[in-house]
N, CA and C atoms as an extended XYZ file, in Angstrom:
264
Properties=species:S:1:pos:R:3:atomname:S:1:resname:S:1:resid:I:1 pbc="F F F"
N       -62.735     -141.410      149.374 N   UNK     1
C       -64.045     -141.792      149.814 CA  UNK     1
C       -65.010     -141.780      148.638 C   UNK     1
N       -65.995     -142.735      148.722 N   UNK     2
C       -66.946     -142.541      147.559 CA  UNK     2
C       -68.351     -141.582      148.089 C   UNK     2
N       -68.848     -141.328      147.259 N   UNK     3
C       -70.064     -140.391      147.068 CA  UNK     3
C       -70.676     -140.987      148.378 C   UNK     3
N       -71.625     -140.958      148.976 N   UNK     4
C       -72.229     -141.388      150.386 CA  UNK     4
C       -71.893     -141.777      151.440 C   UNK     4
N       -70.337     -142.001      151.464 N   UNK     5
C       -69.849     -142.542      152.951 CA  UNK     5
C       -68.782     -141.265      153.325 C   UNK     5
N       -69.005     -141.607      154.774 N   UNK     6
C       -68.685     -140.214      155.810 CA  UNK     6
C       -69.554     -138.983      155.597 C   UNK     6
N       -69.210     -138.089      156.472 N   UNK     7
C       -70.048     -136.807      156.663 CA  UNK     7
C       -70.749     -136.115      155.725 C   UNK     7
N       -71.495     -135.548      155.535 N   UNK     8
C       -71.775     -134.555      154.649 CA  UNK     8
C       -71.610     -133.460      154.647 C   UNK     8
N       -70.450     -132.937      153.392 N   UNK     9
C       -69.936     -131.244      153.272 CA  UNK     9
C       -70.661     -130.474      152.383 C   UNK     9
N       -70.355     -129.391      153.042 N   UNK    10
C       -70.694     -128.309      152.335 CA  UNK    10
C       -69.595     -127.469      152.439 C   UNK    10
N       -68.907     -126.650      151.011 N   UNK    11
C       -68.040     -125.817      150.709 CA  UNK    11
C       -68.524     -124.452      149.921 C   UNK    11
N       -68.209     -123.695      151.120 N   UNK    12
C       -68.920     -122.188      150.722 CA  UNK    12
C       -66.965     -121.308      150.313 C   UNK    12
N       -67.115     -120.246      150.056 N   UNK    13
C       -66.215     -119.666      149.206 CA  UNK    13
C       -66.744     -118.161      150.168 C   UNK    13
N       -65.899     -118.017      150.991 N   UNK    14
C       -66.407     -116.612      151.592 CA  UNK    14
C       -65.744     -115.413      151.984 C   UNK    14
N       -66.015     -114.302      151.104 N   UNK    15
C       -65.004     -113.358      151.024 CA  UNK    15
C       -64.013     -112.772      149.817 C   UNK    15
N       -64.150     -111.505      148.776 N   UNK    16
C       -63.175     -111.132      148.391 CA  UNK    16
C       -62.612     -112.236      147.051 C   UNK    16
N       -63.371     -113.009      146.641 N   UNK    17
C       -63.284     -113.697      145.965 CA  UNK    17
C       -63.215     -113.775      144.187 C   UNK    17
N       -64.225     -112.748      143.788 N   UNK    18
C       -63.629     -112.638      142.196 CA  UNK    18
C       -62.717     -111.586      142.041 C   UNK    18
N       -62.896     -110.579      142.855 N   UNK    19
C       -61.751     -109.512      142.555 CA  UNK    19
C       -60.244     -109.163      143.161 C   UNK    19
N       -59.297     -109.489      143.056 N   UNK    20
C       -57.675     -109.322      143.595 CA  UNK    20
C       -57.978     -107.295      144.799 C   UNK    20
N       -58.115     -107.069      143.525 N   UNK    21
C       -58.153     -105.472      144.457 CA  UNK    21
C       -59.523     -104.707      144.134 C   UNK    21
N       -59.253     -103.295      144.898 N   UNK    22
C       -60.524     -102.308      144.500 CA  UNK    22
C       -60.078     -102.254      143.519 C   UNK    22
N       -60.997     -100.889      142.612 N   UNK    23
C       -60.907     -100.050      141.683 CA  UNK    23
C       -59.589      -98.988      141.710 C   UNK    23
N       -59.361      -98.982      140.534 N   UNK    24
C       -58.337      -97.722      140.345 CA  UNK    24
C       -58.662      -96.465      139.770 C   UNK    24
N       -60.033      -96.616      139.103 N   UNK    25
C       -60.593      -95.501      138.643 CA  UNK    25
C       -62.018      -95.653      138.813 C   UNK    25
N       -63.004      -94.301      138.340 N   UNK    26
C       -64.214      -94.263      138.441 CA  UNK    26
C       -65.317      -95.453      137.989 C   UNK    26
N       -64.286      -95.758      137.208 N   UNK    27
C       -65.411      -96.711      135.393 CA  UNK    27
C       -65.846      -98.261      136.081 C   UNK    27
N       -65.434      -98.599      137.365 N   UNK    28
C       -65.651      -99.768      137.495 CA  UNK    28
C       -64.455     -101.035      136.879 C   UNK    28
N       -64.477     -102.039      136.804 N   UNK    29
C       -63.537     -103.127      136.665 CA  UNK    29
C       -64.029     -102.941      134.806 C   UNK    29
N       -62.429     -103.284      134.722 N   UNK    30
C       -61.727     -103.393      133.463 CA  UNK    30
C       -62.540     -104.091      132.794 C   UNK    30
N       -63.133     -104.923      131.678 N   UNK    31
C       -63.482     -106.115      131.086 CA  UNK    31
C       -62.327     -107.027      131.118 C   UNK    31
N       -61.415     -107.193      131.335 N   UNK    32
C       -60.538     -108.115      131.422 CA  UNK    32
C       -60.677     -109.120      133.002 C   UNK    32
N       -60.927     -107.931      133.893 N   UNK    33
C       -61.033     -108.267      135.152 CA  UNK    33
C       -62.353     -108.734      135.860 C   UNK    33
N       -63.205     -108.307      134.966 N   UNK    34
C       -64.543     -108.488      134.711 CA  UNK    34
C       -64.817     -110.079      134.223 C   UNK    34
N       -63.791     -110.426      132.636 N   UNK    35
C       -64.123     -111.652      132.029 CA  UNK    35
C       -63.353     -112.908      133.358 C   UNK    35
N       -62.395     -112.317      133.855 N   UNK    36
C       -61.575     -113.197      135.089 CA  UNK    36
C       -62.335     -113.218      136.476 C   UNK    36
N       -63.460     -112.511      136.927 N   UNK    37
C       -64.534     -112.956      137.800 CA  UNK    37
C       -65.231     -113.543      137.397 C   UNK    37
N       -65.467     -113.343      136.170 N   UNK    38
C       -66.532     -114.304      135.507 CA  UNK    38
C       -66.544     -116.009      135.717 C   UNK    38
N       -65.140     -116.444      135.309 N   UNK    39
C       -64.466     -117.249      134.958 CA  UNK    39
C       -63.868     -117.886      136.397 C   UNK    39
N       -63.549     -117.510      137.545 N   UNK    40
C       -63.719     -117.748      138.430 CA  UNK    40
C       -65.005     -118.230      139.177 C   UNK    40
N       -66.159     -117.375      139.236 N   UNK    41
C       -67.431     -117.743      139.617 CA  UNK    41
C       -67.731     -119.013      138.908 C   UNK    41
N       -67.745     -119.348      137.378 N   UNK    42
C       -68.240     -120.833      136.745 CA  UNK    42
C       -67.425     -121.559      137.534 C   UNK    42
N       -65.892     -120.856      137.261 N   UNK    43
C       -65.518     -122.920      137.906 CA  UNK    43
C       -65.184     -122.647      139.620 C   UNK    43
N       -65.801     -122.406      140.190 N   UNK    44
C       -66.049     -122.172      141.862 CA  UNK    44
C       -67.746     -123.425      141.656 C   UNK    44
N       -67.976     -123.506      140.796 N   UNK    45
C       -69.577     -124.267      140.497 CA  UNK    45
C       -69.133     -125.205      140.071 C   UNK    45
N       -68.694     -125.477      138.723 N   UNK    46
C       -68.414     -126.393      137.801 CA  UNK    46
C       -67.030     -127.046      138.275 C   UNK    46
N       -66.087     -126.894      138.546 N   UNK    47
C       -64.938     -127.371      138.734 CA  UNK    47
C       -64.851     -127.308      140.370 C   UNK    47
N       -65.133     -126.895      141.025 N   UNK    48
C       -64.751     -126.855      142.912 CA  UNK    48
C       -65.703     -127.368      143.198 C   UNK    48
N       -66.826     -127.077      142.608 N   UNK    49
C       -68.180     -128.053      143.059 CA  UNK    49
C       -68.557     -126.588      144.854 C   UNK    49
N       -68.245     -125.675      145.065 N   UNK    50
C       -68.827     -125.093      145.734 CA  UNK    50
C       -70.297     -124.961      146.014 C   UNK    50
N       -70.629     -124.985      146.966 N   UNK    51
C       -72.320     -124.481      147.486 CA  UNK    51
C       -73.311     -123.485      147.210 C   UNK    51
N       -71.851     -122.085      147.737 N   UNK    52
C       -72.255     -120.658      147.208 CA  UNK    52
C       -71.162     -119.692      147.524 C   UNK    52
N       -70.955     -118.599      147.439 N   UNK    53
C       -70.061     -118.122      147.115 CA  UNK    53
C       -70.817     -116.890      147.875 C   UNK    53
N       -69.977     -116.553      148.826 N   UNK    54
C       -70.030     -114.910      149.378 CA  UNK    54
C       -69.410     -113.859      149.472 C   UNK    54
N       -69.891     -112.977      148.907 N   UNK    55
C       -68.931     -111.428      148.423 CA  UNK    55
C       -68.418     -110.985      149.236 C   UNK    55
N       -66.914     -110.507      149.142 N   UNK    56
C       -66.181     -109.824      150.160 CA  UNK    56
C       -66.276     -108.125      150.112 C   UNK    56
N       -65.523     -107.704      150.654 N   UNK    57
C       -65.407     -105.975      150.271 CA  UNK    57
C       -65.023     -105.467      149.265 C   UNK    57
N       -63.829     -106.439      148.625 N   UNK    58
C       -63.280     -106.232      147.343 CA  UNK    58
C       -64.410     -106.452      146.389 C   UNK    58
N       -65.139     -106.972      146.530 N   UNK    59
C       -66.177     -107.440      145.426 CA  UNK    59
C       -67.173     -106.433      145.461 C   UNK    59
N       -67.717     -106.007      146.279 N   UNK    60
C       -68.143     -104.780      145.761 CA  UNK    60
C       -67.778     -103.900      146.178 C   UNK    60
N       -66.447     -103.286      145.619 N   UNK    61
C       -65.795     -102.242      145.643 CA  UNK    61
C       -65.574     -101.900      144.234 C   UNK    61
N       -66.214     -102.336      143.475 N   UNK    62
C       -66.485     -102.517      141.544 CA  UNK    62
C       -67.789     -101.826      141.824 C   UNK    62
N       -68.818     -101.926      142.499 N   UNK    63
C       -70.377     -101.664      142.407 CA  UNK    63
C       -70.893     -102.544      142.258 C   UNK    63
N       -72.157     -102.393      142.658 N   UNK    64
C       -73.469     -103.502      142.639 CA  UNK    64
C       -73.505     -104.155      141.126 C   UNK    64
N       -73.460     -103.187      140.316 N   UNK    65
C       -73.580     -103.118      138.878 CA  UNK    65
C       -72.555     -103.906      138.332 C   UNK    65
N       -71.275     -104.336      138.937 N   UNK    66
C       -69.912     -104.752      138.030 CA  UNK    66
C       -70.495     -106.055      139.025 C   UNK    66
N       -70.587     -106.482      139.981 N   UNK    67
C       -70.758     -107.615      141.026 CA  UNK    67
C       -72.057     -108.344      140.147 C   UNK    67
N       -72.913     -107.563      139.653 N   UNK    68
C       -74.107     -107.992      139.146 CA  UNK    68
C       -73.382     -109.107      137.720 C   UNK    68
N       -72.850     -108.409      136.764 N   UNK    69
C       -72.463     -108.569      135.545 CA  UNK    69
C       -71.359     -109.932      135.638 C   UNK    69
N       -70.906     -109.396      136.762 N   UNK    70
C       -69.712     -110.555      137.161 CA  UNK    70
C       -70.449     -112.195      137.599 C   UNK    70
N       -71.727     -112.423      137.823 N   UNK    71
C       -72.485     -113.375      138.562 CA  UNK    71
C       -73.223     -114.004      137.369 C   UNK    71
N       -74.124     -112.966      136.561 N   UNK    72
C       -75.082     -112.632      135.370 CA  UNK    72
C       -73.891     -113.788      134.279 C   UNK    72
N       -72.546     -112.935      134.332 N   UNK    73
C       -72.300     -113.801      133.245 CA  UNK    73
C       -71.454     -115.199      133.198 C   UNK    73
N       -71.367     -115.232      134.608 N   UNK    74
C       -71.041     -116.666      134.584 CA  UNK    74
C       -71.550     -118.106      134.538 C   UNK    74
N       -71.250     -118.781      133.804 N   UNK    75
C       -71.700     -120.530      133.339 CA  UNK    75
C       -71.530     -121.160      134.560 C   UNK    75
N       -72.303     -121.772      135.501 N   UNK    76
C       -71.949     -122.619      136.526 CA  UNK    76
C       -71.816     -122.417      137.693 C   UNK    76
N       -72.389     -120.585      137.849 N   UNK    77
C       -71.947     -120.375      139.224 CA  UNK    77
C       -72.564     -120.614      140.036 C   UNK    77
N       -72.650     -120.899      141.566 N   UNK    78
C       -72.896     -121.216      142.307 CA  UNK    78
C       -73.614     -120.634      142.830 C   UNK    78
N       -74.774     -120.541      143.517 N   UNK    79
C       -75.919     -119.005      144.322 CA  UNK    79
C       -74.787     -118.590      145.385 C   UNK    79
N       -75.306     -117.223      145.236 N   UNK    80
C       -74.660     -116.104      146.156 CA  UNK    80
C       -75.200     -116.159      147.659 C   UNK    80
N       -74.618     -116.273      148.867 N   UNK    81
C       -75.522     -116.354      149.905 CA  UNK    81
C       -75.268     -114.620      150.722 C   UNK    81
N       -75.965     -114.030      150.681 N   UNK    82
C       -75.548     -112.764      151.371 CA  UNK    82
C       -77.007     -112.264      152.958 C   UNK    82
N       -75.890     -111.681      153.694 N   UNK    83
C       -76.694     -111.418      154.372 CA  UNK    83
C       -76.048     -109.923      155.218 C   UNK    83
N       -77.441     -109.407      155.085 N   UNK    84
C       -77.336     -107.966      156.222 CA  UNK    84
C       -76.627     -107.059      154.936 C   UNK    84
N       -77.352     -106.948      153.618 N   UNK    85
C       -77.056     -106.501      152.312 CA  UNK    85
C       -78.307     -105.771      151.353 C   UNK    85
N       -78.475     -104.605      151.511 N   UNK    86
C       -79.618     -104.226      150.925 CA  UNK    86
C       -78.744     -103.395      149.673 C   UNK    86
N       -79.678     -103.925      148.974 N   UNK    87
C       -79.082     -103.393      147.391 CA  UNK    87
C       -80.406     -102.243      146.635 C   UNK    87
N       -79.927     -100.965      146.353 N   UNK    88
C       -80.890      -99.989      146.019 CA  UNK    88
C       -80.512      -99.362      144.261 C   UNK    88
């Protein structure tokens, strides 16, 4: 189909999405696992062409702080849509 004919989509990404598992220790996600959410989030934007992208349990099961860094440093990502999420 070309650009304007049929419906109009929207592709959201929802759930559990930059991170495989929790944490294994106190320190938060690895930098390795860290640079591979990263890198996921750009091309969920740039390459999938996604809408927005919503955090699962796994995702912040790193902390607000690793979820932050993981968003912060990605090229292309897509806005986060969250709801019923207060962050302190």
């Amino acid at each position: 189909m070309l650009a304007g004919e049929g419906p109009a989509l929207v592709a959201v990404a929802a759930g559990d999405f930059l991170f495989r598992s929790a944490p294994e220790g106190p320190d938060g996600a690895p930098t390795q696992e860290l640079w591979q959410a990263q890198t996921l989030a750009g091309l969920a934007g740039e390459r999938l062409g996604l809408a927005a992208l919503t955090p699962g349990s796994r995702d912040f099961a790193h902390g607000v702080v690793v979820l932050e860094q993981a968003v912060e440093g990605a090229r292309g990502a897509p806005p986060w849509l969250l709801s019923g999420v207060t962050i302190e």
